[in-house]
TITIDREN-351487 format. One record per residue (C-alpha): x, z, y. Coordinates in steps of 0.25 Angstrom, whole numbers, padded with zeros to 4 digits, always signed. Layout:
BEGIN
XZY ...
This chain:
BEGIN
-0027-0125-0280 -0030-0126-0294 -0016-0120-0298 -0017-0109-0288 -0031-0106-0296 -0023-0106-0307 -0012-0095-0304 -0022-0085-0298 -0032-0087-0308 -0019-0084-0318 -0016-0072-0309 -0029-0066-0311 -0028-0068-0326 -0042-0077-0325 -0048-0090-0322 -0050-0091-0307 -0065-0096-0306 -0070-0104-0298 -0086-0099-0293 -0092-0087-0299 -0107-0082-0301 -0113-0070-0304 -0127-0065-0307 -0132-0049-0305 -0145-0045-0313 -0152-0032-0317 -0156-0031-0332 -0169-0026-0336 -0166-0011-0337 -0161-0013-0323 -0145-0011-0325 -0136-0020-0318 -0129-0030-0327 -0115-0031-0325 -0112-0043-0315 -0100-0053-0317 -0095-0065-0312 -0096-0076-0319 -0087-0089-0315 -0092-0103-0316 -0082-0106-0326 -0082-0096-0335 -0095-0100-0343 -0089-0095-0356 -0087-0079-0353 -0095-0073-0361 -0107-0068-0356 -0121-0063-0358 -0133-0064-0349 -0148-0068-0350 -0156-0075-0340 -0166-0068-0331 -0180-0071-0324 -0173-0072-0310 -0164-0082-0314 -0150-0075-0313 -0140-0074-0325 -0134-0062-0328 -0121-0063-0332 -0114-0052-0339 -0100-0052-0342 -0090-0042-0351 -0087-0031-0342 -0074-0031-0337 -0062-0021-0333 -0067-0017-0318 -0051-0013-0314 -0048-0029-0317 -0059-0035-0307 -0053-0024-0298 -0038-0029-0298 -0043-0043-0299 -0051-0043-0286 -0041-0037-0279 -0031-0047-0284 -0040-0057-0278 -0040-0053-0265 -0025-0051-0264 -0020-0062-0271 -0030-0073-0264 -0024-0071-0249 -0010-0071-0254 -0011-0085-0261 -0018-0091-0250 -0009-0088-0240 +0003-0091-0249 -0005-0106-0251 -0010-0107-0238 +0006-0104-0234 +0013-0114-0242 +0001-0126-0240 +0005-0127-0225 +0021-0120-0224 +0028-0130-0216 +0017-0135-0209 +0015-0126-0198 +0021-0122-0185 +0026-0110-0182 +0025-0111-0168 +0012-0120-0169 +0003-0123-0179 -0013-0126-0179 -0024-0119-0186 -0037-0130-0189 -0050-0123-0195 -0051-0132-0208 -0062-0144-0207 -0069-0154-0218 -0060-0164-0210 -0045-0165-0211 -0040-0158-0199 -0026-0164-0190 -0017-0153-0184 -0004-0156-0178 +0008-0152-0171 +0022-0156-0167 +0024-0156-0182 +0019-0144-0186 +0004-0143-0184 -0005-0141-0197 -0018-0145-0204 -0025-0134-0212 -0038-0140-0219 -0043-0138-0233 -0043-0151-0239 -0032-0159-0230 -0019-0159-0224 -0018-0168-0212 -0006-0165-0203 -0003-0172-0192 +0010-0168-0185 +0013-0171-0170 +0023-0183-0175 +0012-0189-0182 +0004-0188-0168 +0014-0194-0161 +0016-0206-0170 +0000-0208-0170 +0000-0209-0156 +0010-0219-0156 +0003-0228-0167 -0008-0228-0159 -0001-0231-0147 +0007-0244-0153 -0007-0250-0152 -0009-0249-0138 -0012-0261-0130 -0010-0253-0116 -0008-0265-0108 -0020-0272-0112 -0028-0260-0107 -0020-0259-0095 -0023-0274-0092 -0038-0272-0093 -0038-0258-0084 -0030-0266-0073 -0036-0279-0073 -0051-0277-0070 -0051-0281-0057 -0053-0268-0046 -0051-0253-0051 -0052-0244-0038 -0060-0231-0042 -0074-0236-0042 -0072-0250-0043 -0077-0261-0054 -0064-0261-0058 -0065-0247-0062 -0079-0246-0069 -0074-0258-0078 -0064-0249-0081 -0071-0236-0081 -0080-0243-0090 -0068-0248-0101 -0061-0234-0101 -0075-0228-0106 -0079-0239-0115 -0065-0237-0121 -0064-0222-0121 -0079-0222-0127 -0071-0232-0141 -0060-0222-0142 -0066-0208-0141 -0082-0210-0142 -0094-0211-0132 -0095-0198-0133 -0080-0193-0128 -0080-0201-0118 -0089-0198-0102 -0086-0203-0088 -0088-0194-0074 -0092-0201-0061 -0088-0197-0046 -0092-0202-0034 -0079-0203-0025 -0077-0208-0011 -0067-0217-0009 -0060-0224+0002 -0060-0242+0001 -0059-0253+0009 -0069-0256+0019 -0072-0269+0024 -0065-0269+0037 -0049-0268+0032 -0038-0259+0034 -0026-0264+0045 -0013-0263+0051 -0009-0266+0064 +0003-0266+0072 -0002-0263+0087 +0010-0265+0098 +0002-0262+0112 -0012-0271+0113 -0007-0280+0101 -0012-0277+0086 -0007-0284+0075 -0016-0281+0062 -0006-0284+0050 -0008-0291+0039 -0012-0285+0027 -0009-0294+0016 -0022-0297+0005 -0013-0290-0006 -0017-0279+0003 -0027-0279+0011 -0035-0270+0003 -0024-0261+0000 -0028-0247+0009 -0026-0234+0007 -0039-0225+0003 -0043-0211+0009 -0036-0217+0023 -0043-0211+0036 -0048-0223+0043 -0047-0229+0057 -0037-0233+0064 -0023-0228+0069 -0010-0233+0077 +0004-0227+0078 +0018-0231+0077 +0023-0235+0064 +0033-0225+0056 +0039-0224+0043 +0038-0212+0033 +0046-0220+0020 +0036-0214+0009 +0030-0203+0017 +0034-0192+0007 +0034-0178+0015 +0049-0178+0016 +0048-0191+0025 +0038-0188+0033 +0049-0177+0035 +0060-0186+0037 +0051-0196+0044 +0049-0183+0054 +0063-0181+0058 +0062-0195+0067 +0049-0198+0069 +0035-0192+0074 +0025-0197+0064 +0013-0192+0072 +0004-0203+0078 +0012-0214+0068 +0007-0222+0057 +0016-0220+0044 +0021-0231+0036 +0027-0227+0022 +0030-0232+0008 +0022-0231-0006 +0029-0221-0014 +0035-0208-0016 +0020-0200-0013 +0006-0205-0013 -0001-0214-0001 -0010-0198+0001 +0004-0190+0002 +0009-0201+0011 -0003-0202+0021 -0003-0186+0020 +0011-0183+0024 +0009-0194+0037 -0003-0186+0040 +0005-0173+0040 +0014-0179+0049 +0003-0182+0058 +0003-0200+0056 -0008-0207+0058 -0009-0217+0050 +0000-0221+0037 +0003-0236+0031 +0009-0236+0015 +0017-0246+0009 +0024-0251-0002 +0039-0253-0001 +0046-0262-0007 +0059-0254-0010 +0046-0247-0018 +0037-0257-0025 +0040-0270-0029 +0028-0277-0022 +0023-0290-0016 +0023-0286+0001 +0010-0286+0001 +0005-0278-0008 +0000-0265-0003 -0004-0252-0011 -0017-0245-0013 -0016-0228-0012 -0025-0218-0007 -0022-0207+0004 -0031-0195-0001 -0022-0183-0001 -0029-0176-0013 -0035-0183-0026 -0050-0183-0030 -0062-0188-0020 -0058-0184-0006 -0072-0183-0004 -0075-0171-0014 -0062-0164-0013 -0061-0152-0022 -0075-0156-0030 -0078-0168-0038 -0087-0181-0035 -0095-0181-0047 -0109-0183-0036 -0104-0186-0023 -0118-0182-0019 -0116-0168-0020 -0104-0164-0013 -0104-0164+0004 -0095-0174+0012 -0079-0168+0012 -0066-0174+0013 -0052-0171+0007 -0043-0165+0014 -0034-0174+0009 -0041-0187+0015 -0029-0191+0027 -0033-0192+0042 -0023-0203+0043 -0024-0219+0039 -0016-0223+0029 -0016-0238+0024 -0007-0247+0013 +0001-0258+0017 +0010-0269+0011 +0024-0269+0010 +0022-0282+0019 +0015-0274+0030 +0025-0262+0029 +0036-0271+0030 +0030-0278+0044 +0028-0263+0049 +0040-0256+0046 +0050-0268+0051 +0046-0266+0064 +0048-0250+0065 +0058-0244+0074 +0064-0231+0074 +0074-0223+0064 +0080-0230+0052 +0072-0224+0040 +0081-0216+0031 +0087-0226+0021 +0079-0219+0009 +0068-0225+0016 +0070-0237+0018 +0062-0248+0011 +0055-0257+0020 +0055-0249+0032 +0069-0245+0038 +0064-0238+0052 +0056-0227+0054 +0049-0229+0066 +0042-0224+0073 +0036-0237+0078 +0041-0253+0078 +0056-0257+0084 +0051-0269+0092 +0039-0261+0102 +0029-0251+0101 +0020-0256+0089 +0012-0247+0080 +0003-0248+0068 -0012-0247+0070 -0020-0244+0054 -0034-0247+0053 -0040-0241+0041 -0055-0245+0036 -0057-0238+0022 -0071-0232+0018 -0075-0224+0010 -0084-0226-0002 -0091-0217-0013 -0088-0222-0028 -0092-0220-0042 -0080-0217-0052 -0079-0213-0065 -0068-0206-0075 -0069-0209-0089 -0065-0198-0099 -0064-0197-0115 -0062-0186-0123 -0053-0184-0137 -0060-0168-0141 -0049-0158-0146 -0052-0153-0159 -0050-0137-0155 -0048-0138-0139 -0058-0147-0137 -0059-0138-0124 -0045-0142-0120 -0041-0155-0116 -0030-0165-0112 -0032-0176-0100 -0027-0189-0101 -0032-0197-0087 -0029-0211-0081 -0034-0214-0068 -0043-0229-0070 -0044-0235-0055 -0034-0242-0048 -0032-0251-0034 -0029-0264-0041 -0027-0266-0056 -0021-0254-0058 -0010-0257-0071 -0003-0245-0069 -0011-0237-0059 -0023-0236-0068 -0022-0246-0082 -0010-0240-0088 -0016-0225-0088 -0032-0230-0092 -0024-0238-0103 -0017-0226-0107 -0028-0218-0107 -0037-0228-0116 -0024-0227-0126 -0022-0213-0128 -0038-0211-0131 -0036-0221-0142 -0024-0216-0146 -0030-0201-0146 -0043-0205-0152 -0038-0214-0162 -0029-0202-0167 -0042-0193-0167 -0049-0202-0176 -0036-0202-0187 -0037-0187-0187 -0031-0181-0174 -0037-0171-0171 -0032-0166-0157 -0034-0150-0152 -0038-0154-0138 -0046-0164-0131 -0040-0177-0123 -0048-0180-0112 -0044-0195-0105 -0049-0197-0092 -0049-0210-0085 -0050-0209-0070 -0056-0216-0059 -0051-0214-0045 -0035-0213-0046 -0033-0222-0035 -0041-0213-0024 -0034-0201-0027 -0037-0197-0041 -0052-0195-0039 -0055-0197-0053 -0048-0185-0060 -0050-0177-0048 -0065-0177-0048 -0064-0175-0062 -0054-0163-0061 -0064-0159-0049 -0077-0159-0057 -0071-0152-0070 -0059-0142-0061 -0065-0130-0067 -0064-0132-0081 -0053-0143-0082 -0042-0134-0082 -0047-0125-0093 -0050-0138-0101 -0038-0148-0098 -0023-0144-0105 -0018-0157-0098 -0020-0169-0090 -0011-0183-0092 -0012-0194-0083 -0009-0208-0086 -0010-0214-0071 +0001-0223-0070 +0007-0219-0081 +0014-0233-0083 +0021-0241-0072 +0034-0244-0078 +0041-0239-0090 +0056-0233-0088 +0053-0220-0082 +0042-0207-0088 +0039-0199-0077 +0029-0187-0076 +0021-0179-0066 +0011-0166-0067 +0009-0154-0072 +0024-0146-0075 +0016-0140-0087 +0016-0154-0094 +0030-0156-0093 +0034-0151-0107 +0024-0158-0115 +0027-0171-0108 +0042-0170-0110 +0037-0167-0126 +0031-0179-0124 +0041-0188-0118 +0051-0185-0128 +0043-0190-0139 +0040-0205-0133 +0050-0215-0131 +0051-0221-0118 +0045-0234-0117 +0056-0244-0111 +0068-0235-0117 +0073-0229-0129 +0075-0215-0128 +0062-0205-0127 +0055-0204-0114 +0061-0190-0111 +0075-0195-0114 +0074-0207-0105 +0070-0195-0093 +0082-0188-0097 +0090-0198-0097 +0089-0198-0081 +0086-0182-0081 +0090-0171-0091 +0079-0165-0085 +0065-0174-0090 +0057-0167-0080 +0064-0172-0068 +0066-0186-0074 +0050-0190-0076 +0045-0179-0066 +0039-0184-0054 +0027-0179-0044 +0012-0179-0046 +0005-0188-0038 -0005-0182-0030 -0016-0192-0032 -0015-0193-0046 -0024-0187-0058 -0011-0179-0061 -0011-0170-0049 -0026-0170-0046 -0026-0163-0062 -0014-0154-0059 -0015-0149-0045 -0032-0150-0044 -0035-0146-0060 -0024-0138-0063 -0021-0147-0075 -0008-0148-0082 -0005-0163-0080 +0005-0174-0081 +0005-0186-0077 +0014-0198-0085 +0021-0212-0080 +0031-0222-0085 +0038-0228-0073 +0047-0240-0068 +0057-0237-0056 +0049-0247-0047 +0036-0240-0041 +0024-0247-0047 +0014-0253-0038 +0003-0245-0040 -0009-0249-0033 -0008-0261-0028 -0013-0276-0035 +0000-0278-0041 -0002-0267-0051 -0005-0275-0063 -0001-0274-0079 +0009-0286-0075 +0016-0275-0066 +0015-0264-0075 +0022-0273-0086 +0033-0277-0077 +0035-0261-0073 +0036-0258-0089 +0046-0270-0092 +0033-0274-0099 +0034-0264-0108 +0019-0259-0103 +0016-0258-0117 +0025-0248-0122 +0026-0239-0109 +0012-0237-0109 +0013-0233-0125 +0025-0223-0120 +0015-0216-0109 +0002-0215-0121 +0012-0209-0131 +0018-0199-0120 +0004-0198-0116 -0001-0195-0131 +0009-0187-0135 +0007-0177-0123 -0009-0176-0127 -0004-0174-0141 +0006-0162-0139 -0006-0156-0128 -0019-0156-0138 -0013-0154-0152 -0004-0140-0148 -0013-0126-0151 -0003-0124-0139 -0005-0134-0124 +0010-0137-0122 +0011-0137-0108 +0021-0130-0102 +0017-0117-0092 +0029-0111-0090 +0035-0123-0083 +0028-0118-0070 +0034-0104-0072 +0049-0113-0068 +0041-0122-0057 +0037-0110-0049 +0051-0105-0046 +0055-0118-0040 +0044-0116-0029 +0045-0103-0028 +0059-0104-0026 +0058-0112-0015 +0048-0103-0008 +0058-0089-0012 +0068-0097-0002 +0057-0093+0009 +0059-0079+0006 +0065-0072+0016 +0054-0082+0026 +0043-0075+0018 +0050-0060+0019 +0050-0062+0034 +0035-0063+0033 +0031-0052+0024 +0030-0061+0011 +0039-0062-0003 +0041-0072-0013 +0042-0061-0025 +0027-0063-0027 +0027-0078-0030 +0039-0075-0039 +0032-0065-0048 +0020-0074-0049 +0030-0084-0053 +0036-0076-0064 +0023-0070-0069 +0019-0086-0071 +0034-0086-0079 +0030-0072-0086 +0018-0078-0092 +0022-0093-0095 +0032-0085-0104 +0024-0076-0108 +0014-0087-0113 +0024-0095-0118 +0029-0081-0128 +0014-0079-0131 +0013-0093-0136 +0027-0093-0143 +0023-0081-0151 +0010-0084-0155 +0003-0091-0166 -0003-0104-0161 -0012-0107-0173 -0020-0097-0164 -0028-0106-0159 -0036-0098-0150 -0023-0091-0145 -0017-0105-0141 -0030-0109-0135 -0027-0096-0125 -0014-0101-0123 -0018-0115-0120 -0029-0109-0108 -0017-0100-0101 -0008-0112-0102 -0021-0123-0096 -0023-0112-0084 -0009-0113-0079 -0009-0126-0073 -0022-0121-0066 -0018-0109-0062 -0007-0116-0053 -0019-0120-0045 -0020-0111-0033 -0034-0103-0032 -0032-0100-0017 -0033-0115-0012 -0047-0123-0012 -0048-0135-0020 -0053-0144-0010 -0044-0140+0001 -0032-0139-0008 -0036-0146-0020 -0021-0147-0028 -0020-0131-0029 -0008-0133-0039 +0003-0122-0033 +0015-0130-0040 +0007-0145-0039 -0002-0143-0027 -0003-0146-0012 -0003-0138-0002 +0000-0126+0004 -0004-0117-0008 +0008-0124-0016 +0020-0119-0019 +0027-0132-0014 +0016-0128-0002 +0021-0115+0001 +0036-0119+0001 +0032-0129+0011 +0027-0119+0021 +0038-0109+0018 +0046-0121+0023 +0039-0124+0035 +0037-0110+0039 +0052-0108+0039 +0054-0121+0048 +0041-0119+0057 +0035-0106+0053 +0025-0109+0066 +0017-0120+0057 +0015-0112+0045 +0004-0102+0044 +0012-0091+0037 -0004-0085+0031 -0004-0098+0024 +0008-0096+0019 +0007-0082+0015 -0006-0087+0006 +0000-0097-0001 +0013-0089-0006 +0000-0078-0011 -0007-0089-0017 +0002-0095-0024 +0009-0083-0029 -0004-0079-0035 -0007-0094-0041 +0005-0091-0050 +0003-0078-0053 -0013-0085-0057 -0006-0095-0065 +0004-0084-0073 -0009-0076-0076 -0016-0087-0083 -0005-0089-0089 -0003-0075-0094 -0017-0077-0102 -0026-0065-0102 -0027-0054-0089 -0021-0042-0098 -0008-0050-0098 -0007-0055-0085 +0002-0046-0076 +0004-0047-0059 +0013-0036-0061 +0026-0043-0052 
């Protein structure tokens, strides 16, 4: 600085001064005396003056050429602005982005700002740059020291865990107790709901096989006798026995083609689909009752092991469908229309084995075959069938979720989720410890990095859930009690439910709009049991990452409940072993998560947190979210493709699929239109990318169709949802109408392909941005 003093001061042909004072005086006559200024330094300038009764100095200096004092202010104000931006230029060239750069108000405190190498920090005193890389390697530092399977230890093995249970207070009260040492008292709060849920009663469940007056009530071994199957209707049912391999649509459909499943009782394998999906397409085929079991060409299990799952269609408190259970006391007495009318139960392998040796019938397609070979229906040897007994009660219990918060340094207002569901049936290793451990890790990760200067632009919430088990209750009744403002508030949620149950295989389910900033991610991690990166390892089996990791999004997981009830981007992450892991059941322990992982535990868990972190990262540093919209724009044609093959079945009724394709590509215009806008613009704006960032949070939400009710359709997701609203659902009665056009209402039909034409042209408009650039002109 001094130099640059220096060379203006030189310019001006003076000494540049420092402060300068002045004093203004009338003499006694009543003239003005001449006023200069006078700089601190320039004491020996000659100068004349006396004092005066108020105190002031008059300081009269030679007069001086008035055309000079002209030229040299406006000198002044030219030459200042030119040197300050020519130093301002050369202090921080090569430092910024061209595409992407941030803009900090200067604090007192140095000030982090940091991009995939390129970010910037603009403050008086210090330079503190802290590029993407440097990120990354902090993040791995800190994760070098975790002791993941220590936690994981104490999660899983403190005695029961259910929703509601001991087991899950102790841990309810660890995860806040830890949460409160890493991110303060004050960032950290807990909700309560009141959720009914379905248990054991005191007179047990049963099997019998009844062949004319005799019963036979089998054995149910003590492994598990306690094993059921929550949300079951109760009482009693007897049909003839049939098998229905996973119970999957498509083999209920094949299942069809030799056997009437009305008035039978279903047996089918663990696997494929949910034990809800299962008990609701036996249902639709009009079964009465339905016993699930693990194979063994599925899971490598003791016979008499038995698995816990629950048979709610739908997520959330089936007794506050649509609203959340903050005070049961204040909402009426309502069921879920996803509660089954059917009894459903979970047997052994033992048990299935007993039953399905004695079926007659048809051989099962060889692609079914595991323990049962015959379909049925009924027993070879007479006319035996299968009598179920179920017994469950209902019960009203207290949970809690626990959630702490990291604050955004500008977004404050815009955050990232990071949840891990808590409960389990049994210890739990993978179902529940693996994510709560995860979770506990990355808020010491996170926070430790805030306390060594990051300062990140948005908040990271984690959430730890209670409820998993029953059907997701726990993020539901959040989602619930928060759905108006969440989707204004929440850039993304990540869920670390069973994120580790073996180690050779990434896969990935959720939101399409998080597929590039995953693949970023994975790209960037090397894959914990192999050497090459984890995105090279998937394309190693596919040129095509998406196809080798992607796979579908359960439906009673905190993945789909954010997705298809918020209208949330969300993804959901897992390392994987070939074998099926036994989820809920006893035998889930740490010893068999070690031996799933090669006993390599340690380091898969490291490789999920980094993939983890490093996703957060990417999502709260960008002026700019990085999720991807204009993927949807290329997942609508497939649907409607499909649908434009019904064409000339829709012409014959008066109807044409030109309107859903213009919607479709009024979605594309604007998605590239976005896109162009952000591509052009200058994202030191930070306003301007904050405008971008809330038409790229709507479009997930906009997918959610308005002309459906919540709590009779809850998951309104046209592209993720159920129901006839969907896409998927519109095909299928386009199908069905072709085949047997008596059992569809063609009005219903005629809706739909109304609604969900206008729930993309809703989703393209707010995507557009403002109303004077929205256009429905097709």
């Amino acid at each position: 600085m001094d130099s640059i003093r220096a060379t203006i001061s030189n310019f001006f042909g003076g000494e540049l001064r420092s402060y300068t004072r002045f004093s203004l005086t009338r003499q006694a006559d009543g003239d003005i005396s001449r006023v200069e200024m006078k700089s601190a330094d320039a004491e020996n300038d000659e100068e004349m003056g006396d004092g005066m009764p108020d105190g002031m100095q008059t300081l009269i200096r030679k007069p001086h050429n008035k055309c000079k004092g002209i030229m040299k202010t406006l000198m002044f104000a030219i030459f200042f602005p030119v040197i300050g931006f020519l130093v301002g230029y050369l202090a921080f060239r090569g430092q910024t982005s061209r595409a992407l750069t941030a803009v900090t108000v200067p604090s007192p405190e140095p000030t982090v700002v940091y991009d995939d190498g390129d970010y910037l920090n603009m403050d008086y005193e210090e330079v503190s740059v802290l590029h993407f890389s440097d990120l990354q390697k902090i993040l791995q530092n800190s994760l070098a020291s975790s002791d993941l399977e220590s936690k994981i230890r104490k999660i899983s093995e403190d005695g029961d865990h259910q929703t509601g249970s001991n087991g899950d207070l102790t841990n309810t009260k660890y995860v806040r107790e830890e949460f409160s040492k890493m991110l303060q008292r004050e960032n950290v709060w807990f909700d309560t709901h009141y959720v009914t849920l379905q248990v054991n009663s005191k007179s047990p469940n049963r099997v019998w096989i009844v062949d004319g007056a005799n019963e036979r009530e089998l054995e149910l071994e003590e492994k598990n006798s306690n094993v059921y199957c929550p949300y079951s209707a109760n009482g009693t049912f007897t049909g003839k026995l049939v098998y229905a391999n996973y119970g999957t649509e498509d083999d209920f459909k094949e299942l069809q083609k030799q056997v009437n499943v009305n008035g039978t009782v279903v047996i089918v394998r663990v696997g494929k689909i949910s034990f809800a999906e299962k008990v609701f397409n036996a249902e639709k085929m009009k079964a009465g009752g339905v016993l699930i079991y693990p194979d063994s060409r599925d899971y490598q299990l003791d016979g008499d092991v038995a698995m816990f799952g629950h048979v709610h269609m739908g997520l959330g408190d089936p007794r506050t469908p649509g609203f959340p259970s903050f005070n049961h006391t204040q909402f009426p007495p309502t069921r879920s229309s996803g509660l089954p009318g059917i009894l459903a139960h979970s047997i052994s392998a033992n048990v299935a084995s007993h039953l399905l040796h004695q079926l007659g019938g048809a051989d099962a397609p060889a692609s079914w075959q595991g323990i049962g070979t015959k379909l049925g229906p009924g027993f070879a040897a007479n006319d035996g069938q299968v009598k179920l007994e179920i017994n469950n009660v209902e019960e009203m219990r207290e949970m809690h979720n626990v959630f702490g918060v990291i604050k955004g340094n500008e977004e404050m207002d815009h955050y990232v989720v990071i949840g891990a569901q808590r409960d389990s049936y049994g210890p739990g290793a993978a179902e529940s410890g693996v994510g709560t451990a995860l979770l506990l890790e990355l808020a010491r990760v996170f926070s430790k990095m805030v306390e060594d200067g990051f300062r990140p632009r948005r908040s990271i919430v984690f959430a730890s859930w209670s409820g998993g088990d029953f059907g997701a209750i726990g993020a539901t009744e959040w989602l619930e009690g928060y759905m108006s403002v969440l989707h204004l508030k929440i850039c993304a949620y990540i869920s670390l439910d069973k994120a580790v149950s073996g180690g050779n295989d990434f896969k990935m389910f959720g939101s399409s709009m998080m597929h590039a900033v995953i693949r970023d991610s994975i790209a960037m991690v090397k894959s914990p049991l192999f050497s090459e990166t984890i995105l090279k390892k998937a394309q190693a089996s596919n040129r095509i990452w998406e196809e080798a990791v992607l796979t579908p999004i359960p439906v009673d997981s905190s993945v789909y409940a954010f997705l298809a009830i918020g209208g949330i981007p969300t993804v959901g992450l897992s390392f994987v072993k070939n074998d099926n892991y036994p989820y809920n059941t006893d035998v889930d322990t740490v010893d068999t998560l070690l031996k799933f992982t090669d006993n390599k535990l340690e380091a898969v868990g490291r490789a999920m947190a980094e993939v983890v972190g490093i996703t957060v990262i990417k999502l709260i540093i960008h002026h700019h979210l990085p999720l991807d919209y204009s993927k949807y724009a290329n997942e609508m044609v497939d649907h409607i493709n499909k649908i434009r093959n019904y064409a000339s079945l829709l012409e014959e009724r008066g109807l044409t699929t030109q309107w859903l394709f213009s919607a479709r590509g009024a979605y594309y215009r604007a998605a590239h239109s976005l896109s162009s806008e952000i591509d052009s613009s200058d994202l030191n704006d930070v306003l301007l990318c904050r405008a971008y960032n809330n038409r790229i949070m709507r479009v997930e939400y906009h997918f959610l169709s308005p002309y459906v009710s919540i709590t009779s359709c809850p998951y309104r997701h046209l592209l993720y949802g159920r129901g006839h609203h969907t896409l998927s659902g519109i095909l299928d009665q386009l199908m069905l109408l072709e085949k047997m056009p008596d059992l569809v209402d063609f009005n219903v039909t005629r809706n739909d392909l109304a609604y969900a034409t206008w729930t993309i042209q809703g989703a393209a408009n707010a995507l557009a941005g403002e109303v004077w650039t929205s256009s429905n002109d097709y």
